[in-house]
N, C-alpha and C positions, 0 to 999 in steps of 0.2 A: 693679650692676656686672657680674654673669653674666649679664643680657641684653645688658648692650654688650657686654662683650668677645664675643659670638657675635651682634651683629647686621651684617646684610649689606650695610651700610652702611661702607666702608673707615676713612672718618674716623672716625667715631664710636668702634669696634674700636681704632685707633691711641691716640683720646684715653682709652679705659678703660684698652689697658694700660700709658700713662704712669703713671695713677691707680693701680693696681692695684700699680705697681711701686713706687710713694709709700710706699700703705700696708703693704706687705710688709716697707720698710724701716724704716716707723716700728713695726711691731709688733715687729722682729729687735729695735728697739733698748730699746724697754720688757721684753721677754723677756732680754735681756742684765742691764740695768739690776737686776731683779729675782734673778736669778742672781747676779749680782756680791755683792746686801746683804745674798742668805739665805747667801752661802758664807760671809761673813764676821762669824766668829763673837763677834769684839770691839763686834760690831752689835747693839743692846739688839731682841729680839722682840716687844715688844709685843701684845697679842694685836691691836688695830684695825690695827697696820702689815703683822701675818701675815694677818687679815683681807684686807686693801685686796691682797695679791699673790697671795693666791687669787684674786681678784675681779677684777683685772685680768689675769691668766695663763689663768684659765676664759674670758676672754672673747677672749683672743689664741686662743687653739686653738678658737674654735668661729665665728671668724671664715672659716676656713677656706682665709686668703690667706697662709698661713706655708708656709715649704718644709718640706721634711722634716728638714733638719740642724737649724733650731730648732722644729719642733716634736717634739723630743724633748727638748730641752735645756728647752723651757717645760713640756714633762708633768713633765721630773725635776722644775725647780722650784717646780712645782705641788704635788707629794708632798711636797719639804720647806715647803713653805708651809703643806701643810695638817696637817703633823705641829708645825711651829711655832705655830701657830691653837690646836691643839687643846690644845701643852701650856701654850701660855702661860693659856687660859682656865682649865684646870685647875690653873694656880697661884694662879690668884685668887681661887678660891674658897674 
């Protein structure tokens, strides 16, 4: 996708940053998603569901294609993910 979007090619360039603009908004809305479940605390933590929003939240921010208003809001809820992860593994032991 960073080769089209800078190839010297017009079309090509236009068609990355439709793409680009896809994926920006599909990652805004799994980073929301993810945000929404850890705030809410009537939400059972499970450690594989704290898990799974580490794992998907590490992979929105290293994706690279997030702005900066959420990827702040995916690093917060990265730290409570991975505080939720950790305590819920340490309740099951």
């Amino acid at each position: 996708l960073k080769l089209a979007l800078t190839s010297p090619e017009p079309v090509i360039r236009v068609q990355a940053a439709a793409v680009a603009t896809k994926v920006q908004l599909a990652l805004a809305r799994i980073v929301r998603r993810w945000e929404d479940q850890l705030a809410d605390a009537s939400e059972p933590r499970d450690p594989i569901t704290a898990l799974g929003a580490v794992v998907e939240l590490e992979a929105c921010l290293s994706s690279g294609l997030i702005e900066e208003g959420v990827r702040l809001k995916a690093a917060a809820a990265l730290a409570t993910a991975r505080r939720a992860a950790a305590a819920a593994t340490a309740a099951d032991e």
